[in-house]
C-alpha positions, -999 to +999 in steps of 0.1 A: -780+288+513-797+258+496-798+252+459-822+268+438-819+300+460-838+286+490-825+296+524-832+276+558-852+304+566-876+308+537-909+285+531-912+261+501-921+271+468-917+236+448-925+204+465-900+181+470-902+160+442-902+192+416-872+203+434-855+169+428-866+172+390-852+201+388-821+192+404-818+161+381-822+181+349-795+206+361-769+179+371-778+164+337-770+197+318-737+203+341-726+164+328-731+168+293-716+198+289-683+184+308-684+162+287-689+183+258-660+204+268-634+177+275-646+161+240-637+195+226-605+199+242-588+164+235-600+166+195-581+197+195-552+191+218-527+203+194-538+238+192-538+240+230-501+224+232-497+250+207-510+276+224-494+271+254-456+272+235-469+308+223-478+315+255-444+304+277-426+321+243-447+356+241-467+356+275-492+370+257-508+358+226-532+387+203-561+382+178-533+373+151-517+347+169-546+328+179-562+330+140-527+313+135-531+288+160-571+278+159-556+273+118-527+255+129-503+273+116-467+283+127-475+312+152-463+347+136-445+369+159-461+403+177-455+435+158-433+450+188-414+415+192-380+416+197-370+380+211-359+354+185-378+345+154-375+307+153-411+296+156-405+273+186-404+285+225-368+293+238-358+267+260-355+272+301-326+254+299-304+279+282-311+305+310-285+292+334-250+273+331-233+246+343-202+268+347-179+242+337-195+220+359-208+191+336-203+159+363-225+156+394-211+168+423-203+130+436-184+128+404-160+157+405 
C-alpha cells in the first residue's frame, strides 16, 4: 500500500505535486519531533539512568516512584517491598561466587 492510503489499484485523488507537499510537510513533522524527543531525553538523562536502577532494582516502578524520580529524588521503596532498603540497585555480581576461586583458571 502507498503512502497516504493509496493502493496500486486505486485512481489519484491529489496530483503529484500535492502528494509531494504533503509528503514533505509530514517528513518535516516526523524530524522535528525526533528531534524534539531526543532533545527531551538527553536534558533529562539523569532521571532515565534513574529510572532504569529502579527498574533493574523493583522491576516495576508505581505512580510514587516515578513522582520521586521525574523530582529527582532517592526512589522510595513499594509498600509490599521486601528486598533491601539501601536506595541503590543490588548488584549482579553478588548473585554468584567465585567459590574460592579468585585466580584465572591459567593461574591456579
Amino acid at each position: 500500500e502507498v503512502f497516504l492510503g493509496r493502493s496500486v489499484t486505486q485512481h489519484k485523488n491529489v496530483s503529484d505535486e500535492t502528494a509531494h507537499n504533503i509528503d514533505t510537510e509530514i517528513r518535516g513533522i516526523i524530524e522535528r519531533n525526533y528531534a524534539r524527543a531526543e532533545k527531551i531525553l538527553k536534558d533529562n538523562m539523569d532521571i532515565l539512568h534513574s529510572m532504569t536502577e529502579a527498574l533493574i532494582k523493583y522491576e516495576t516502578i508505581d505512580e510514587g516512584q516515578i513522582d520521586d524520580l521525574m523530582a529527582r529524588r532517592p526512589v522510595r521503596d513499594p509498600a509490599d517491598w521486601d528486598g533491601p532498603t539501601d536506595n541503590k540497585p543490588q548488584s549482579h555480581h553478588d548473585d554468584f561466587s567465585l567459590d574460592g576461586h579468585d585466580k584465572p583458571a591459567e593461574q591456579h
